[in-house]
Every structure is written in C-alpha cells, then in structure tokens.
BALOTOR-923171 format. One line per 3 residues: number of its first residue (from 1); their letters; for each residue x, y, z of N, C-alpha, C. Coordinates in steps of 0.2 Angstrom, whole numbers, padded with zeros to 4 digits. Layout:
BALOTOR-923171
NUM> A> X,Y,Z,X,Y,Z,X,Y,Z ~ ... .
//
This chain:
BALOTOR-923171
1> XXX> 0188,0189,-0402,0182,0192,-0400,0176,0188,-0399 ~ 0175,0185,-0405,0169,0179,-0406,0168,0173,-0399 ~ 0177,0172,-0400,0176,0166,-0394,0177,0171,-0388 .
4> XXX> 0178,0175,-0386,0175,0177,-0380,0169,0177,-0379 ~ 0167,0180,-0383,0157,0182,-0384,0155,0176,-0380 ~ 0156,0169,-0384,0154,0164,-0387,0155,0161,-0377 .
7> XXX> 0161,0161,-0375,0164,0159,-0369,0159,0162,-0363 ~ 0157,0168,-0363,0154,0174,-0359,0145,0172,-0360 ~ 0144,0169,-0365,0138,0165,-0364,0135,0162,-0362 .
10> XXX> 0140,0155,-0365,0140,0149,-0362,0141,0148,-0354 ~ 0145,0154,-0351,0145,0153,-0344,0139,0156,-0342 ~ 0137,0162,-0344,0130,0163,-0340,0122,0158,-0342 .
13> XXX> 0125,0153,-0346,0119,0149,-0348,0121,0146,-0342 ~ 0125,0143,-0341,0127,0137,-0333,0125,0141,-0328 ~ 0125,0146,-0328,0124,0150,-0321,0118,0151,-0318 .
16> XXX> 0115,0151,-0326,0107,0150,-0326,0104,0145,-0323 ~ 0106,0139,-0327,0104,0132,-0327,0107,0131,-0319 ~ 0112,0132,-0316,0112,0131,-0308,0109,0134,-0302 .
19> XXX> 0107,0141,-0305,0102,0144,-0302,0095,0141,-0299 ~ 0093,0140,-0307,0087,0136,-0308,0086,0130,-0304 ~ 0092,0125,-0303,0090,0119,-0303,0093,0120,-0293 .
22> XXX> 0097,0125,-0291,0095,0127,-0285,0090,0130,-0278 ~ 0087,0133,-0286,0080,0136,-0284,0075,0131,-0282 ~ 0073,0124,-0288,0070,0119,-0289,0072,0114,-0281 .
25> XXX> 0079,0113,-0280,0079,0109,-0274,0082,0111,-0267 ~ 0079,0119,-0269,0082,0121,-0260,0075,0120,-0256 ~ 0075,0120,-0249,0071,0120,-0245,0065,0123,-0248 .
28> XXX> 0058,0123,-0248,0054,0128,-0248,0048,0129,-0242 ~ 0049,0134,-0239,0042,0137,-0233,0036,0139,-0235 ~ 0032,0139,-0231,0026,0143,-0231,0023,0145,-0223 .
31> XXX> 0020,0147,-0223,0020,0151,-0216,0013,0147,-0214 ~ 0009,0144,-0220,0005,0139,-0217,0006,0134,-0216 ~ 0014,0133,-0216,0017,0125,-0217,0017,0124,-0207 .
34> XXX> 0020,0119,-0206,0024,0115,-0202,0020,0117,-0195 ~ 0012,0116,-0194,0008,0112,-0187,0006,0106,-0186 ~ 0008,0105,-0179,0008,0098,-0177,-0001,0098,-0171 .
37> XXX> -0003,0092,-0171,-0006,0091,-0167,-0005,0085,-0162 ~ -0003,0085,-0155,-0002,0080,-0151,-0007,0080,-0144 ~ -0010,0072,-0145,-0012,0069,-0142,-0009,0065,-0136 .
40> XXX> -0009,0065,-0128,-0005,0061,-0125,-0010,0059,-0117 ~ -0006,0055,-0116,-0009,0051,-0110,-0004,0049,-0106 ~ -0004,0051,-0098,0003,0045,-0096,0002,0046,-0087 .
43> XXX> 0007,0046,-0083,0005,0044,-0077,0011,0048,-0073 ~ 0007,0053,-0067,0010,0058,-0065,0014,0055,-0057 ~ 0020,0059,-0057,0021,0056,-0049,0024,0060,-0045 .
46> XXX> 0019,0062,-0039,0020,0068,-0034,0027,0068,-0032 ~ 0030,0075,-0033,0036,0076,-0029,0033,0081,-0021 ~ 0034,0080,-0018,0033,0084,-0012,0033,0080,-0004 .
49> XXX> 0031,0083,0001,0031,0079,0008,0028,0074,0007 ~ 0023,0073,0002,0019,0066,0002,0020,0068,-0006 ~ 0025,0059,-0007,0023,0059,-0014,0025,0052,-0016 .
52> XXX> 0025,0049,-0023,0025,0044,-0026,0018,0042,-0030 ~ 0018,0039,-0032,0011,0034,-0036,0007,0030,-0033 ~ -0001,0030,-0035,-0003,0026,-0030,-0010,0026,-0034 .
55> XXX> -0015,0020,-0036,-0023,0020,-0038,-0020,0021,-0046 ~ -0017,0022,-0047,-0013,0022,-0058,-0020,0027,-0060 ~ -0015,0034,-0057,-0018,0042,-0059,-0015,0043,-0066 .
58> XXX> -0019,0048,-0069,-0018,0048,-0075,-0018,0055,-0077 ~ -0016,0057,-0083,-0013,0065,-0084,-0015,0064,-0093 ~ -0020,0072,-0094,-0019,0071,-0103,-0017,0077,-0106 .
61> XXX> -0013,0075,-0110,-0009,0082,-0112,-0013,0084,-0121 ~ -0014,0089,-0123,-0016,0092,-0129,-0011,0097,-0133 ~ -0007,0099,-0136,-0005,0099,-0140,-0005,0102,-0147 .
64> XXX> -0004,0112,-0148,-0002,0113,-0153,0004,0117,-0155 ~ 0007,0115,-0161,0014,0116,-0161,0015,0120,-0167 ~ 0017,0126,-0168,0020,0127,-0176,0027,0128,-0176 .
67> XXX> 0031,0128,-0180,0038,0127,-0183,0037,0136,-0185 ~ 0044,0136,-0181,0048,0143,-0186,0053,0141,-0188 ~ 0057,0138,-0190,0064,0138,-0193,0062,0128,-0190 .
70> XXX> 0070,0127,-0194,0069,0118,-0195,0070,0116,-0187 ~ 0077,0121,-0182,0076,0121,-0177,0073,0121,-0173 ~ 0067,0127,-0172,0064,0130,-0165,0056,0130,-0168 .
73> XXX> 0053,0130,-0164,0044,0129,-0163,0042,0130,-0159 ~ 0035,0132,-0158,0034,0135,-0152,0025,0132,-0150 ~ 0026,0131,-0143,0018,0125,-0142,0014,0127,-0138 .
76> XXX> 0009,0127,-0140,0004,0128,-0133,0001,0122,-0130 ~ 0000,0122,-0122,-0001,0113,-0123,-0008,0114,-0116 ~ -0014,0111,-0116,-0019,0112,-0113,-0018,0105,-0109 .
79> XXX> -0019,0105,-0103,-0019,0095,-0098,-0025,0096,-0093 ~ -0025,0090,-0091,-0031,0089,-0086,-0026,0082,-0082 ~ -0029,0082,-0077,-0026,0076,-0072,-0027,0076,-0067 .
82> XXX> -0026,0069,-0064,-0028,0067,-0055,-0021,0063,-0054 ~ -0021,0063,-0048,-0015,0062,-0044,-0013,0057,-0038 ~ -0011,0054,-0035,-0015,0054,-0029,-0006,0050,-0025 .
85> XXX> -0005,0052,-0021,0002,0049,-0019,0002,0042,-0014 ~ 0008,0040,-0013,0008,0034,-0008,0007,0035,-0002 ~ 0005,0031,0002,0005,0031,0009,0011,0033,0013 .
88> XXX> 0011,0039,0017,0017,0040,0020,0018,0038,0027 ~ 0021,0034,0029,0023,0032,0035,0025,0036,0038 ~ 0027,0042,0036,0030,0049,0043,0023,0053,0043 .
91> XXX> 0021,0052,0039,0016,0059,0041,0007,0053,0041 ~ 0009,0047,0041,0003,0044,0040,-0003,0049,0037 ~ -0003,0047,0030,-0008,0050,0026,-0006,0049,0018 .
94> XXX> -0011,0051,0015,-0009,0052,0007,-0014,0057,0004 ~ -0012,0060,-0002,-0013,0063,-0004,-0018,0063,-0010 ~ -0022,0066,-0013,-0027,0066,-0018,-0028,0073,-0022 .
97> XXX> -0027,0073,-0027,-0029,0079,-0032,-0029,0080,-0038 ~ -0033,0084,-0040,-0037,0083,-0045,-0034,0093,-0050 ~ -0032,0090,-0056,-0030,0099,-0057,-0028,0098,-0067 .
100> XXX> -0029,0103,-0067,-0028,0109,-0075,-0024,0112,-0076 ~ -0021,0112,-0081,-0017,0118,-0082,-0018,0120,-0090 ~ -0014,0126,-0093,-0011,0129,-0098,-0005,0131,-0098 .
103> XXX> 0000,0130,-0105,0006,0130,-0102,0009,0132,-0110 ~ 0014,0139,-0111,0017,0142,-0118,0026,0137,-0116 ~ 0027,0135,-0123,0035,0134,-0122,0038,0135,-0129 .
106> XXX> 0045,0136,-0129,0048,0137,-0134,0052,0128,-0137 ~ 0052,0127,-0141,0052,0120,-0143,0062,0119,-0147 ~ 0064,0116,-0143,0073,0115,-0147,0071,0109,-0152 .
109> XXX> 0074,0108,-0158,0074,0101,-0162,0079,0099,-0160 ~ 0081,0094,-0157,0090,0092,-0153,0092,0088,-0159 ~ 0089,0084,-0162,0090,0081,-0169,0093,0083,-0174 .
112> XXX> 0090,0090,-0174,0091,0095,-0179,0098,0098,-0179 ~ 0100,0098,-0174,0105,0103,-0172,0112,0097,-0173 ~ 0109,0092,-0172,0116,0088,-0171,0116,0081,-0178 .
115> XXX> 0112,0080,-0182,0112,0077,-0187,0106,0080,-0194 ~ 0102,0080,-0201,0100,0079,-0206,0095,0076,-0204 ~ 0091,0079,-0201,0085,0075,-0197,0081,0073,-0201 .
118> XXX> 0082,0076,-0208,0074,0074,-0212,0075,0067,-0216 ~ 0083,0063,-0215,0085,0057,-0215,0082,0051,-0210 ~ 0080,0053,-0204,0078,0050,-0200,0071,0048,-0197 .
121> XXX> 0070,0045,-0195,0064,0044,-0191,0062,0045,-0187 ~ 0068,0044,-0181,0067,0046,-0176,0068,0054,-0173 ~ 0065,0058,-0171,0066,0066,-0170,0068,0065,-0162 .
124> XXX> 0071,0071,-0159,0070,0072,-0152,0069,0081,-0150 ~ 0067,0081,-0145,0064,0089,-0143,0064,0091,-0138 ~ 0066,0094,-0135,0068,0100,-0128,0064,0105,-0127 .
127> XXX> 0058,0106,-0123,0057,0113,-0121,0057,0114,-0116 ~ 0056,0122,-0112,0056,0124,-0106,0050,0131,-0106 ~ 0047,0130,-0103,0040,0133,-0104,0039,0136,-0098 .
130> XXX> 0031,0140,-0096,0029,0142,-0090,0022,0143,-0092 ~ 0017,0139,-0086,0011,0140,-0087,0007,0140,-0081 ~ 0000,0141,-0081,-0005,0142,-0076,-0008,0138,-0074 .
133> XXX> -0005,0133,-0068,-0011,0128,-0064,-0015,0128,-0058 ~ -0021,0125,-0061,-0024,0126,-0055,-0027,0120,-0051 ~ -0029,0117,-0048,-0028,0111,-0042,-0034,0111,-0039 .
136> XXX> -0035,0107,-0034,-0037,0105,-0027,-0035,0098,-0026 ~ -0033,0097,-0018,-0030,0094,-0015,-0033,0091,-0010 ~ -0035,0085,-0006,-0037,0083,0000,-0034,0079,0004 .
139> XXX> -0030,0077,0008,-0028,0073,0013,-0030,0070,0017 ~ -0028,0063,0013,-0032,0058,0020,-0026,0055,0025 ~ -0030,0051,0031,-0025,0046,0034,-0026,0042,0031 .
142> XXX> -0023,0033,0034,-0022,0028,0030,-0029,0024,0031 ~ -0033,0027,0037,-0041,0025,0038,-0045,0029,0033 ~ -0043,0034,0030,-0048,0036,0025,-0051,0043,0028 .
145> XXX> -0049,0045,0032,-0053,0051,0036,-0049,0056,0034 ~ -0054,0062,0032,-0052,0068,0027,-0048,0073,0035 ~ -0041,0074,0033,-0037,0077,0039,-0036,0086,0037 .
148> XXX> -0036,0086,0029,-0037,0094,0027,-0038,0095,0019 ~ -0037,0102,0017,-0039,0103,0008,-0037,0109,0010 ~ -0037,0110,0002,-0036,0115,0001,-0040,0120,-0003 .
151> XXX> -0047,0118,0000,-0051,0123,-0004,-0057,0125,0002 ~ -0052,0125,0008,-0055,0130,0015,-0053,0138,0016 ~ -0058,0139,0019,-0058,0147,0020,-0050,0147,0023 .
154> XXX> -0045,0143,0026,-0039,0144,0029,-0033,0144,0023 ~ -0036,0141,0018,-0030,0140,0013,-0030,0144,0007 ~ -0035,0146,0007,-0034,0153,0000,-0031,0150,-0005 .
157> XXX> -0031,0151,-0012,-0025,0153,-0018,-0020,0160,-0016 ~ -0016,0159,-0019,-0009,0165,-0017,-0011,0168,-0025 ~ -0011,0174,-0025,-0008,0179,-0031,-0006,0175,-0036 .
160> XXX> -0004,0177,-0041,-0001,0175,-0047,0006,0176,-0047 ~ 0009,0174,-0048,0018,0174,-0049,0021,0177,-0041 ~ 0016,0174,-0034,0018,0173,-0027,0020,0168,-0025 .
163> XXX> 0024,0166,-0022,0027,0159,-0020,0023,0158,-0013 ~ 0021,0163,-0009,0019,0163,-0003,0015,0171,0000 ~ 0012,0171,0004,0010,0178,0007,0000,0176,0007 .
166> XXX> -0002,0185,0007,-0009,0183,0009,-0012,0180,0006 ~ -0017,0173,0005,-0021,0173,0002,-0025,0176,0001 ~ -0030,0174,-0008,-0034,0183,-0010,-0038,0177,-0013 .
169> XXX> -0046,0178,-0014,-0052,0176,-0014,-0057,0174,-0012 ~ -0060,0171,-0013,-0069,0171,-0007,-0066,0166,-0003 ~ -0070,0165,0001,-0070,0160,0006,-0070,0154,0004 .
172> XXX> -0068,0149,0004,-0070,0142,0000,-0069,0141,-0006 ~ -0065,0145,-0010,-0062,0145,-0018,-0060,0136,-0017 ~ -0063,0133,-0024,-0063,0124,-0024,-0054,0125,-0027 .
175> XXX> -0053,0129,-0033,-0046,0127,-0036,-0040,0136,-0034 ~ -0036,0130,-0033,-0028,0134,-0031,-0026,0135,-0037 ~ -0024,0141,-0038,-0020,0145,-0045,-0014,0146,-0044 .
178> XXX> -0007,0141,-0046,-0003,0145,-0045,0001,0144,-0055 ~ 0008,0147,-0052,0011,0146,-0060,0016,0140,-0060 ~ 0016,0137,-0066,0022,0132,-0065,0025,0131,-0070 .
181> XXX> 0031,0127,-0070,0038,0128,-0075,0039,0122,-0075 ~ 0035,0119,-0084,0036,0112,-0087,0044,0113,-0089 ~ 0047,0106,-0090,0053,0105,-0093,0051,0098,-0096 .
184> XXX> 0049,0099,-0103,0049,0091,-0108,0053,0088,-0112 ~ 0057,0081,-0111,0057,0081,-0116,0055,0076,-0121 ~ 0055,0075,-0125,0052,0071,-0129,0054,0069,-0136 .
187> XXX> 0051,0062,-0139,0055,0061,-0145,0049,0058,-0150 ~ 0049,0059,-0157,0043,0057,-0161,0047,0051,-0166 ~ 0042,0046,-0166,0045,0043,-0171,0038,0039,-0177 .
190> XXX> 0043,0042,-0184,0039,0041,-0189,0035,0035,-0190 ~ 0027,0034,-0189,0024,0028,-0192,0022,0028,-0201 ~ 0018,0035,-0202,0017,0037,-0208,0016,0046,-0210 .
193> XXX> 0017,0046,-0216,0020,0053,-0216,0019,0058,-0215 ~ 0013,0057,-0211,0010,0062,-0206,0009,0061,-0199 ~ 0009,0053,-0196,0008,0052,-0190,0015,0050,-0187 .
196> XXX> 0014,0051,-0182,0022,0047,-0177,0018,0047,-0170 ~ 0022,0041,-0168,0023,0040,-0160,0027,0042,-0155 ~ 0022,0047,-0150,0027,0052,-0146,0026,0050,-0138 .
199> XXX> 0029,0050,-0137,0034,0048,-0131,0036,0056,-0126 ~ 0036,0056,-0119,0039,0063,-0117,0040,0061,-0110 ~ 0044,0064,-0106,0045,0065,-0099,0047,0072,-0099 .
202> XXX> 0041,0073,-0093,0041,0081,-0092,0042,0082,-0083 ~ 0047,0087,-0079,0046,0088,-0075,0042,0095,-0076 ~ 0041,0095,-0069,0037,0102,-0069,0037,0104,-0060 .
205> XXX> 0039,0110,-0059,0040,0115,-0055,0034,0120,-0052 ~ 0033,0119,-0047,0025,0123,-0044,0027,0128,-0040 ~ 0024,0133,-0040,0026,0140,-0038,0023,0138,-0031 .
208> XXX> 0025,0133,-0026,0019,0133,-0020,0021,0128,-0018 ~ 0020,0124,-0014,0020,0121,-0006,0013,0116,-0007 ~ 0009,0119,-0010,0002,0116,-0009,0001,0111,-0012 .
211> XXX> 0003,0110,-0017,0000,0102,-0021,0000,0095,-0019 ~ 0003,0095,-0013,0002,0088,-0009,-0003,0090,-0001 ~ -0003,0096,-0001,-0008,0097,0005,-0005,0095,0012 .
214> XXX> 0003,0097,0010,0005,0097,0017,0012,0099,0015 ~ 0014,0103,0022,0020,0104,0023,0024,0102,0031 ~ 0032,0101,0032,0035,0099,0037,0032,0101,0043 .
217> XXX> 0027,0105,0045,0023,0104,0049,0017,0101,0052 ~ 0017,0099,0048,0010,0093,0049,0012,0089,0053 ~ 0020,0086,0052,0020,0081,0058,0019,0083,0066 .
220> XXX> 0019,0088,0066,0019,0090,0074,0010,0089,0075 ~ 0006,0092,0068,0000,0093,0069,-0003,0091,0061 ~ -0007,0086,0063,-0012,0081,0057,-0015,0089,0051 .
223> XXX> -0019,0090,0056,-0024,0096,0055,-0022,0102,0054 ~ -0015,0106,0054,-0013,0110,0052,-0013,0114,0045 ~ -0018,0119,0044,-0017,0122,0037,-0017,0129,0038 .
226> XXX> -0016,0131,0043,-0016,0139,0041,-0009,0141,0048 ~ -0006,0148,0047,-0002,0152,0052,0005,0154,0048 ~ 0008,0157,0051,0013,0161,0046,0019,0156,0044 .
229> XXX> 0019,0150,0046,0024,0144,0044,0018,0141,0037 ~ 0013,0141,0039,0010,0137,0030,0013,0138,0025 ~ 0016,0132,0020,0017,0134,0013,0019,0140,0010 .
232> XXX> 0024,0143,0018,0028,0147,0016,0034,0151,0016 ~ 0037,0146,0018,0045,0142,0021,0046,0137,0020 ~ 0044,0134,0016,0045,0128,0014,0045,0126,0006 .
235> XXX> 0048,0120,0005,0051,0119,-0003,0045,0120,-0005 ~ 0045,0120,-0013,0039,0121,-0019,0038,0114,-0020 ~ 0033,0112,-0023,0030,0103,-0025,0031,0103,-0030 .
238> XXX> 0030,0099,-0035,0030,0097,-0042,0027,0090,-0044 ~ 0029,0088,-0052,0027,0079,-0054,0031,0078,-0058 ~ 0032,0074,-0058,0035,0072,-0064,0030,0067,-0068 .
241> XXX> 0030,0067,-0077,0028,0064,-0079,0030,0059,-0085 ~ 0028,0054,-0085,0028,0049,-0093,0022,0048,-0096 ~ 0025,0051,-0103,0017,0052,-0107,0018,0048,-0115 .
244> XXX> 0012,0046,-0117,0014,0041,-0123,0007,0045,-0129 ~ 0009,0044,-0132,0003,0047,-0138,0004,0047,-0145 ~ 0001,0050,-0150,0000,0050,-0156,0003,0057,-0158 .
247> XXX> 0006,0061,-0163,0006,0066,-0166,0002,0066,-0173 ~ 0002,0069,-0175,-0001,0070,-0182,0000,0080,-0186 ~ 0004,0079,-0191,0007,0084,-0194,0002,0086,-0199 .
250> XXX> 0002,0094,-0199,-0006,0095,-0204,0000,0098,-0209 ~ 0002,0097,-0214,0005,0097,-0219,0006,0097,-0226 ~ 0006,0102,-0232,0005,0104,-0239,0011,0097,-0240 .
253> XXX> 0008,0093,-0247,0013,0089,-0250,0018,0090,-0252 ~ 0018,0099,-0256,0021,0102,-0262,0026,0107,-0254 ~ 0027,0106,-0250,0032,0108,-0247,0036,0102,-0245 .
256> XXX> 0043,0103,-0246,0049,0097,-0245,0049,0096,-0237 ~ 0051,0103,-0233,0053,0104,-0225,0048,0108,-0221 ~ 0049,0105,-0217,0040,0108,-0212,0045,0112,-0206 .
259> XXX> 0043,0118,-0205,0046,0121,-0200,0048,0118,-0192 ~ 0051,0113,-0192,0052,0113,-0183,0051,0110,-0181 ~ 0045,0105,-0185,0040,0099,-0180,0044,0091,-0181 .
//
C-alpha cells in the first residue's frame, strides 16, 4: 500500500514538474504584441495602352501591420506616387500621373507554413487586399502638347465598385476615384532584432481603363475622351511595383513569438 502511495506521488510530482516546465517554454502572446511598421520606396510601371517606365517615377508605401496567429496578419497600407509611361509609337504620346491610394489586406506568412521560421532570418509574405485609388492623368504627344486628362468636365470619376457607366461629380473633379486590387508579395530579412530589410513586388489591378488616359480608340482619334466606347469596353490598367525599405517591429522582450509579423 506504501509503495503504491509512494509510486502515485512521485508520478504526480513529474507531471507537475513537466507541466511547469511546459508552461515556462511554450509560446507566449499578448494582444499587444506583434506590430510592424514598414517603410518603402520603389518604382512603378504602367500596365495599359500606354505603358512602361520612363523620367524614374517613384511610389511610397506606409505600412501597418498586426499579427493574429504566427501564420496570418493583417495590414493597412497608405502610398502616394507618380508615374509616367514610355513613348508609344502606336498611339504617339505618353502618359503622366500622379495618384493615392489606401489599401486593407489579409497577410499569409509563406515561411511559416512551410518551415520554423523563428530559426531564420529570412521571412516571406503573401497578401491580396482591396483598396481605394485615386489618380489624375494627362497625356502628351512626343512634342510635349497636352492631347487630354482626366480631370475634364468629359471624363468624370465612375462610382465606387463601377467598372464603367455614368460619371458622377462636378464638373472638372482634379482626382479619379476608382478601387483597386493589390497583390504583394514580399520578404523581410533580419538586420537587428527589431529591424529588417523588406523588399516587395506588388501587382495591382484598377477597376477602370483610365489610369493611362487612353484607350484603343484614341488611335483613330488623339483627342478623344468622351462617347459610349470611353473606358468602357475596354481592358482595366494597373502597375506593377518593386519596392525596397526598412521594417521595424514594435515588440515586448518578455514575449518569445510576435503574432505574424
């Protein structure tokens, strides 16, 4: 009876002691753990009738990020940018603009999923987001003379989540409001234990025809910006981007694992 007693103790003193010492080196959260701040800079290039790189336009991205789980986070990101496309030989002219946006995305850790990412340095990330951009555009020839924009009484902004149809606002509204659909991805790599060097390519998808200030019928006519064919039967614009920057983690010491970032 003793050595039972005695046996029945001794196990629960171990069970204790591995509870304890489970407790001590399992993950630990906080709800104010794991935000990132990122800083970025990089250079965009027109997808549309008129597009490529041209005058080294520049795009800045802002950046905040919280962790919910080691996998997923989720980001808000604020940009500002100019643009300006190559000279096109078919439509002789090129493009110029200037635009903002805000943009919500759900954030994958790709690292996270497929190796012990808190082993490495280097991290990778996926998001696919939707956000609000707003623009002006103007269109030159290759002598420099303004052939149209988009902030005449003929070209209106469209609705919110419109692809095409009436325009609605005053007369001469300077910025086109449409929505757009960032896809990033990106990778951070550890400098010090809160700073890393991030890196992204983002395409992005534009609810609209307009951010190059032209579509297939311009060739027939320079000056064309209005009638029921405008940017409205015709494919959507977008840019692509490469961006380089800083991250910086705002992060408790006394926590081991930062949600997501």
């Amino acid at each position: 009876m003793r050595t039972a007693l005695f046996s029945l103790l001794l196990l629960l003193s171990l069970a204790s002691k591995t509870s304890l010492a489970q407790k001590r080196y399992a993950p630990r959260y906080s709800y104010l753990d794991g935000y990132s701040l990122t800083a970025t800079a990089g250079i965009p290039y027109i997808v549309g009738e008129l597009h490529g790189i041209q005058a080294f336009p520049t795009i800045y991205n802002l950046s905040l990020e919280k962790g919910f789980s080691p996998k997923v986070s989720g980001r808000l990101t604020v940009m500002s940018g100019t643009a300006q496309s190559q000279n096109s030989a078919e439509y002789y002219a090129f493009a110029q603009n200037n635009y903002w946006g805000v943009s919500i995305a759900p954030v994958i850790n790709l690292t996270a999923l497929f190796a012990r990412e808190q082993e490495l340095r280097l991290k990778c990330y996926m998001s696919l987001g939707i956000g609000l951009l707003r623009f002006h555009t103007d269109v030159y020839n290759t002598n420099g003379q303004l052939l149209r924009t988009t902030s005449n009484n003929t070209s209106r902004h469209t609705p919110l989540f419109q692809q095409y149809g009436a325009g609605s606002g005053t007369s001469g509204i300077y910025y086109t409001r449409e929505v757009f659909v960032p896809l990033t991805f990106s990778c951070d790599y550890k400098l010090l234990p809160r700073l890393y060097l991030n890196t992204s390519l983002g395409i992005n998808w534009i609810s609209t025809d307009k951010f190059d200030g032209t579509t297939p019928y311009n060739l027939t006519d320079p000056y064309f910006v209005e009638g029921p064919n405008s940017y409205s039967n015709t494919a959507n614009d977008g840019w692509v981007n490469v961006n380089i920057g800083l991250k910086y983690k705002f992060i408790a010491q006394r926590f081991i694992h930062q949600r997501g970032i």
